[in-house]
KETOR-247763 format. One record per residue (C-alpha): x, y, z; residue number from 1; residue in one letter. Coordinates in steps of 0.2 Angstrom, whole numbers, padded with zeros to 4 digits, always signed. Example, Ala and Ser with C-alpha at 12.3 -4.5 7.8 and 13.67 -1.06 7.14 Angstrom:
{px: +0062	py: -0022	pz: +0039	pos: 1	code: A};
{px: +0068	py: -0005	pz: +0036	pos: 2	code: S};
***
This chain:
{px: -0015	py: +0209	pz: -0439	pos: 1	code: X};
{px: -0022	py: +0193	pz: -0431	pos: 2	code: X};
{px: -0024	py: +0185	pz: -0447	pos: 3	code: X};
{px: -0005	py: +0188	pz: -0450	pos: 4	code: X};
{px: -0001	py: +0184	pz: -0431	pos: 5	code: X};
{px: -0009	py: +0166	pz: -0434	pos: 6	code: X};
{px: +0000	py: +0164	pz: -0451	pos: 7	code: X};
{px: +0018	py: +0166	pz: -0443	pos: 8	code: X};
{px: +0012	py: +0156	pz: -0426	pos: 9	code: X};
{px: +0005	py: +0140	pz: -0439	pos: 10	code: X};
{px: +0022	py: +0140	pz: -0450	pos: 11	code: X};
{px: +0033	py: +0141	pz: -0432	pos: 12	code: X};
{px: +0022	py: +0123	pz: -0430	pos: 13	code: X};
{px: +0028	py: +0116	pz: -0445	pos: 14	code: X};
{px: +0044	py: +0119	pz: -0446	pos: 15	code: X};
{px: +0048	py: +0114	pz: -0428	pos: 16	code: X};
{px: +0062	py: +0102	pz: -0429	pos: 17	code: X};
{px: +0059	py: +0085	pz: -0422	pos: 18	code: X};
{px: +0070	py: +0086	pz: -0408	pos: 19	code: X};
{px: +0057	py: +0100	pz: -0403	pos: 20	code: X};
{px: +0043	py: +0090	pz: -0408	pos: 21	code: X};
{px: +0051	py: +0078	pz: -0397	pos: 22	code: X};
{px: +0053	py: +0087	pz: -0383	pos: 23	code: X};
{px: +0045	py: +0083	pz: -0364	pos: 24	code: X};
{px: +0039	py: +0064	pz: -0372	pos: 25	code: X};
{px: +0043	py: +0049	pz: -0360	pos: 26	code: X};
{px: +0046	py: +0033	pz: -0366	pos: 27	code: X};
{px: +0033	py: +0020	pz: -0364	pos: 28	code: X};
{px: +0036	py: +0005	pz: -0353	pos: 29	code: X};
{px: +0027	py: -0006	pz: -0365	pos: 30	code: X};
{px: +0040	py: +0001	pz: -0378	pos: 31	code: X};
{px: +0057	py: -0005	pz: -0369	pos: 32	code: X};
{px: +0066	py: -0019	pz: -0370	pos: 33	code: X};
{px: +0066	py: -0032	pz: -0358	pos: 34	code: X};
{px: +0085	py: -0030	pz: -0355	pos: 35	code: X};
{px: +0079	py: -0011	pz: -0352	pos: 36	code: X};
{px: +0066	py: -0014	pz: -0339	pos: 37	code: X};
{px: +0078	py: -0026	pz: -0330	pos: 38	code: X};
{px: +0090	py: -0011	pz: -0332	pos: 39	code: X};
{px: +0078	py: +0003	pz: -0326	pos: 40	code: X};
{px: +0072	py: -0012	pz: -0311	pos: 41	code: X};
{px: +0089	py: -0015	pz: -0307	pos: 42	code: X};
{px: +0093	py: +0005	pz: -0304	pos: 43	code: X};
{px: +0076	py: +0010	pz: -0295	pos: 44	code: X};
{px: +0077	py: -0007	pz: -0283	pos: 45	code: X};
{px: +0096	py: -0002	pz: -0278	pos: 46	code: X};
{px: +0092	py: +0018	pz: -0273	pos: 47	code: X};
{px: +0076	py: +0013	pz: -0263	pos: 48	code: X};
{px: +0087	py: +0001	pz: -0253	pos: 49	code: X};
{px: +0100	py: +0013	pz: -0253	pos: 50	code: X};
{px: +0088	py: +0026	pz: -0244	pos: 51	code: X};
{px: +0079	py: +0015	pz: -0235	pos: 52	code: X};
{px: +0095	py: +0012	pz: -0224	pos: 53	code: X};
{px: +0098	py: +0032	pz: -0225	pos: 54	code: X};
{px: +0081	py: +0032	pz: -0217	pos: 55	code: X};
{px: +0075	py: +0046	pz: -0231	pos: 56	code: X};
{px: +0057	py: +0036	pz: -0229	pos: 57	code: X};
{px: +0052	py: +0047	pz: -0243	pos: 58	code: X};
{px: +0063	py: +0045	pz: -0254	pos: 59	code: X};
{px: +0063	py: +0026	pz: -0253	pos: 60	code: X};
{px: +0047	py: +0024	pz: -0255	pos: 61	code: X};
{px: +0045	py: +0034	pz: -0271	pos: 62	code: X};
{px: +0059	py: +0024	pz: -0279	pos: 63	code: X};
{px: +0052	py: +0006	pz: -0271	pos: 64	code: X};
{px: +0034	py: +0013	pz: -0278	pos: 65	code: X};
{px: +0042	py: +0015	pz: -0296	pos: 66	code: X};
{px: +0053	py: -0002	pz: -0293	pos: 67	code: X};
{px: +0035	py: -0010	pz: -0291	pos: 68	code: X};
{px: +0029	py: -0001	pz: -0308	pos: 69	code: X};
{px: +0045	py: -0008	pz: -0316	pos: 70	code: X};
{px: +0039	py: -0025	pz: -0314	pos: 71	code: X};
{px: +0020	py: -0025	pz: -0323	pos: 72	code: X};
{px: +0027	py: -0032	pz: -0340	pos: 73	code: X};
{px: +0038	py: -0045	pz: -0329	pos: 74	code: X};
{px: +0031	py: -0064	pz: -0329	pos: 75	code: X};
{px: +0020	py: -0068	pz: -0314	pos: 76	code: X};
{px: +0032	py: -0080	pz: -0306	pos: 77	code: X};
{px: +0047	py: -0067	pz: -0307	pos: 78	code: X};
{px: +0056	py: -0064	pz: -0291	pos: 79	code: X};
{px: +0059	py: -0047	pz: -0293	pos: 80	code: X};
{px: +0041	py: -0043	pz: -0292	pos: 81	code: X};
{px: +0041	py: -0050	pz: -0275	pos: 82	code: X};
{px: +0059	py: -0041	pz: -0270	pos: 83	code: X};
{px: +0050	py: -0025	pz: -0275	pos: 84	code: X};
{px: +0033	py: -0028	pz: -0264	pos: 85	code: X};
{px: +0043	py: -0034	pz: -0249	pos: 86	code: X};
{px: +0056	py: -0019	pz: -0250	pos: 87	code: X};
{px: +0040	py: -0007	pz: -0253	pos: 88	code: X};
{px: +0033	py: -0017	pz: -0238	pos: 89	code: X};
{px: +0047	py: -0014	pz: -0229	pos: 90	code: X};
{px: +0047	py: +0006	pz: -0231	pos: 91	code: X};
{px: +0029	py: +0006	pz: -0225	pos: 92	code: X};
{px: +0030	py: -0003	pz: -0211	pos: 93	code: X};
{px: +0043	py: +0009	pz: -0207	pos: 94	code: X};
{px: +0032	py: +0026	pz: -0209	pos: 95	code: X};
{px: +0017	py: +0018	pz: -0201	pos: 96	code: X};
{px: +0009	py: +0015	pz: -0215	pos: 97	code: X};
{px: +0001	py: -0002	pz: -0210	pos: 98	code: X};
{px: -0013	py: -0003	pz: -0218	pos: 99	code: X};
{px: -0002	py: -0001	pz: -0237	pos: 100	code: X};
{px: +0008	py: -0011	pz: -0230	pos: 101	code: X};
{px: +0001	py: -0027	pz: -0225	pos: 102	code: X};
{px: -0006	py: -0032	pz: -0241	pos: 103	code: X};
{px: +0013	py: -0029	pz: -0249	pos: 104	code: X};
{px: +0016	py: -0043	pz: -0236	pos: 105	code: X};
{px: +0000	py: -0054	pz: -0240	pos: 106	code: X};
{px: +0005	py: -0054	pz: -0257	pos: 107	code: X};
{px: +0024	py: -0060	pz: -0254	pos: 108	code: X};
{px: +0018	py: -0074	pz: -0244	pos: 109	code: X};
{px: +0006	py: -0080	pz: -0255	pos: 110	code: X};
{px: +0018	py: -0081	pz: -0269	pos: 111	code: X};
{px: +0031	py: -0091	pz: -0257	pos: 112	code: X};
{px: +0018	py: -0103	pz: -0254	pos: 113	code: X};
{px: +0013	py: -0105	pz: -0270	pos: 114	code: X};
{px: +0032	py: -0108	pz: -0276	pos: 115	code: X};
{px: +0040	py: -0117	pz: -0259	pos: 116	code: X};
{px: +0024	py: -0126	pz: -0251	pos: 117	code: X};
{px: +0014	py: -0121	pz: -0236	pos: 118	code: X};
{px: +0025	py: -0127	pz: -0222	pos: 119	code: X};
{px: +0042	py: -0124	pz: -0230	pos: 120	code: X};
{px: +0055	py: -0113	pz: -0219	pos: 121	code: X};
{px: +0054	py: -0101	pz: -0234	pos: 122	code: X};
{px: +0038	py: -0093	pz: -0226	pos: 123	code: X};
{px: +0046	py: -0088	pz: -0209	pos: 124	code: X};
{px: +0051	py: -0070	pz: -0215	pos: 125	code: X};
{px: +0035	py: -0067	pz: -0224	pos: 126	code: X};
{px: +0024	py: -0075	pz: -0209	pos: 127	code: X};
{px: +0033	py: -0063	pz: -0197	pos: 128	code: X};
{px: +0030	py: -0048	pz: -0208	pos: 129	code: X};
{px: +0011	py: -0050	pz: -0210	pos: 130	code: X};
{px: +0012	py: -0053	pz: -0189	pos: 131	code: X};
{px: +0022	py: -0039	pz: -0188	pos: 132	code: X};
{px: +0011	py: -0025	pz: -0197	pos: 133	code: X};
{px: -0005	py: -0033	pz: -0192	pos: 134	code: X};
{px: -0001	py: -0032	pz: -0172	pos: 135	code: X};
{px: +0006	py: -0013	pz: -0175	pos: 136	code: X};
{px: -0010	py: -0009	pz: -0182	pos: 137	code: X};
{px: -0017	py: -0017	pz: -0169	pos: 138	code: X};
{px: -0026	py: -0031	pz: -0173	pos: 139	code: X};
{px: -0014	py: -0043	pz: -0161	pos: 140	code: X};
{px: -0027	py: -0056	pz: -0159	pos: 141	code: X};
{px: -0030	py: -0058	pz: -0179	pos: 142	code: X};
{px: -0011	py: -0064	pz: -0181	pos: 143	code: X};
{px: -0015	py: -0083	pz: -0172	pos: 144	code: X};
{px: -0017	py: -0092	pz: -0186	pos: 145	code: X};
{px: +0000	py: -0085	pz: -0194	pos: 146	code: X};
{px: +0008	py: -0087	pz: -0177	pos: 147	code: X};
{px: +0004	py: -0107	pz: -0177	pos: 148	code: X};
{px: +0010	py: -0109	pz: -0193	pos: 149	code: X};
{px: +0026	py: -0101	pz: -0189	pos: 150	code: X};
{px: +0027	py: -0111	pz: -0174	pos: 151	code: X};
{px: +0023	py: -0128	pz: -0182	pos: 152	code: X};
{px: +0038	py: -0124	pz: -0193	pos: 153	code: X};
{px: +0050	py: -0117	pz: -0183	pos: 154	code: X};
{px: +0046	py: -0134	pz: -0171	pos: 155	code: X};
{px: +0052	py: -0143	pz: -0188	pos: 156	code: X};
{px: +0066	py: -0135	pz: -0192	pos: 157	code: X};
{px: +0073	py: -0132	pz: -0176	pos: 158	code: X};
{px: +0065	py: -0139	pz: -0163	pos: 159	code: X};
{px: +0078	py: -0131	pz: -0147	pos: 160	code: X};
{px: +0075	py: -0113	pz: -0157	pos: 161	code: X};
{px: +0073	py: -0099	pz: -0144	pos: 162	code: X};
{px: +0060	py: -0092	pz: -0155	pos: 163	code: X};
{px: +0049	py: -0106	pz: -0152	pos: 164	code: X};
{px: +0045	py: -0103	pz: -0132	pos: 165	code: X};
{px: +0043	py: -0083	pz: -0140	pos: 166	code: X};
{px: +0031	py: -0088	pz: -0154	pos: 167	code: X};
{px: +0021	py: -0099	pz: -0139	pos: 168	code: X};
{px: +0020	py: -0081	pz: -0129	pos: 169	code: X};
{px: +0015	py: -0071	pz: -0143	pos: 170	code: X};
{px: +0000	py: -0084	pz: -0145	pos: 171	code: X};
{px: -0004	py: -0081	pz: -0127	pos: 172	code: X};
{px: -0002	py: -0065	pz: -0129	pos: 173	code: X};
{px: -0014	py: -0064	pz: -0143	pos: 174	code: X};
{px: -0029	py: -0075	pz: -0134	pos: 175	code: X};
{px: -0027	py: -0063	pz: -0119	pos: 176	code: X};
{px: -0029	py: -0048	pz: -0129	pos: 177	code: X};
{px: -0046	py: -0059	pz: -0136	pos: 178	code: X};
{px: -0049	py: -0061	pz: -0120	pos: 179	code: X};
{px: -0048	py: -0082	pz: -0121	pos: 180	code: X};
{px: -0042	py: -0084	pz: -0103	pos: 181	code: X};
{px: -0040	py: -0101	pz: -0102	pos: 182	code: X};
{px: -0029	py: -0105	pz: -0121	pos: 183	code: X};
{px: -0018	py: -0089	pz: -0116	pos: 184	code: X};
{px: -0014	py: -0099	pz: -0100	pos: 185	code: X};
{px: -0010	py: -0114	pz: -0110	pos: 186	code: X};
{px: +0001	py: -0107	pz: -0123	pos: 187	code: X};
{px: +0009	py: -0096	pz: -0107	pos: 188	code: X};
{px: +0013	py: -0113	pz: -0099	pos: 189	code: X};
{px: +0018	py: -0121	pz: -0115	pos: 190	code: X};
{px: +0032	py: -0106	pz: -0118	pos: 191	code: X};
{px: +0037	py: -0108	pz: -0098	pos: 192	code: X};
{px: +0041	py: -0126	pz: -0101	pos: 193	code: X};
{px: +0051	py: -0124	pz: -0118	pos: 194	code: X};
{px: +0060	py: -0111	pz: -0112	pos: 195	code: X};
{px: +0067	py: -0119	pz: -0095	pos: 196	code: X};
{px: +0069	py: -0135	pz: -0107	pos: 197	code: X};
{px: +0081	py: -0123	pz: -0118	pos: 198	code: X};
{px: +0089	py: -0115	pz: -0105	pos: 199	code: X};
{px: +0084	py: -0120	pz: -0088	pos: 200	code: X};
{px: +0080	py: -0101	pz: -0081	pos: 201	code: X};
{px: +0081	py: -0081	pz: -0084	pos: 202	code: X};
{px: +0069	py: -0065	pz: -0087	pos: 203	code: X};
{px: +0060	py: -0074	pz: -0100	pos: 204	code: X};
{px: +0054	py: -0085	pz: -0085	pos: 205	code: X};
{px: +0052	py: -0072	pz: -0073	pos: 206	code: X};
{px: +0040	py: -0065	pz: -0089	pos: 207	code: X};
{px: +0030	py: -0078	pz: -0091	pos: 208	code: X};
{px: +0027	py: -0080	pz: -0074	pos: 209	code: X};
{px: +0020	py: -0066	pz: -0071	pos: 210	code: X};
{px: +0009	py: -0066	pz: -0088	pos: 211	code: X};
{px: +0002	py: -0082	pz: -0080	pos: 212	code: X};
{px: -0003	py: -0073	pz: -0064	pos: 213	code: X};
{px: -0010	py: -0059	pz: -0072	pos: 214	code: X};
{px: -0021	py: -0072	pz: -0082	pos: 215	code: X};
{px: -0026	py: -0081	pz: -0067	pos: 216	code: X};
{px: -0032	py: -0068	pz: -0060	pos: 217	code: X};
{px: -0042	py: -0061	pz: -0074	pos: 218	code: X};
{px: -0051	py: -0079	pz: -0075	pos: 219	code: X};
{px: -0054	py: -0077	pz: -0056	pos: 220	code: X};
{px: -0062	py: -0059	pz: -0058	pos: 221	code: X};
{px: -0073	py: -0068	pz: -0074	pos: 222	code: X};
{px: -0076	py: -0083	pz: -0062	pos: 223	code: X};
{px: -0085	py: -0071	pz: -0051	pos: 224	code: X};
***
């Protein structure tokens, strides 16, 4: 009976039709065409956006996720590799997820450096993204070195920007957190001047003000 039950189970096997045989097999990526990779990219990037301004965090970042996978056969210098890690980066800076997150950003900015030159305004977006994650993780007093780019450029391209006197506080910001009294005081006066310059007064002003206070009495309190 089991001899006879293994018979009919092994002729079942080969005469399964090749749809069956077929059945549940995924497609290779190595296998699709370019026009079908672009085609699958084009799909996934579009519903991870879509959800990320649903706010379904989850969902976007499995479809961001599978975007990024879309890309591995792409050339090196192909934007959309970069779309996919920004847009991934984006969904988890938005769950919290800082530490994924940050080297999504690293890696965007890189390849804008690489491609537009170190000091071009095309780094303004990715410099702010790597400051971003990096202070929400809170590691404020690691983001100096990008803050001074971003202000050397922004001082370039627009030298009356009110992001410049808020760059200059974020520096001060940062040296107070390191507790570097004396250059947090400097940029702190540095963003009091360009902002009255820009606009003469208002609670920007009254903000710095008080940040300088606060530091001059902390280097008082060291002084002692």
């Amino acid at each position: 009976m089991i001899r006879r039950s293994c018979y009919i189970l092994l002729v079942l096997m080969l005469v399964q039709s090749p749809a069956d045989a077929s059945e549940g097999k995924t497609h290779s990526p190595h296998k699709l065409s370019a026009e079908q990779i672009s085609a699958l990219w084009q799909k996934d990037s579009v519903a991870a956006q879509a959800a990320f301004k649903a706010n379904d965090f989850s969902l976007a970042e499995r479809l961001a996720r599978k975007a990024l996978v879309d890309t591995r056969s792409m050339k090196d210098n192909d934007v959309r590799i970069i779309e996919s890690a920004e847009t991934l980066g984006q969904v988890y800076l938005r769950q919290r997820k800082f530490d994924e997150a940050r080297p999504l950003f690293m890696r965007v900015l890189r390849w804008k450096e690489a491609k537009y030159g170190k000091d071009s305004p095309e780094l303004i977006q990715p410099l702010n993204d790597v400051v971003r994650v990096t202070c929400a993780a809170g590691a404020c007093y690691d983001t100096i070195p990008y803050l001074k780019r971003l202000l050397a450029i922004r001082k370039r391209v627009d030298p009356k920007s009110r992001d410049i006197p808020i760059t200059l506080l974020l520096i001060g910001e940062a040296y107070e957190k390191r507790e570097a009294y004396p250059e947090a005081m400097d940029y702190f006066k540095q963003a009091t001047l360009a902002e009255k310059q820009r606009i003469g007064s208002g609670p920007m002003i009254a903000t710095l003000a008080r940040n300088v206070e606060r530091v001059r009495h902390k280097m008082a309190v060291c002084a002692k």
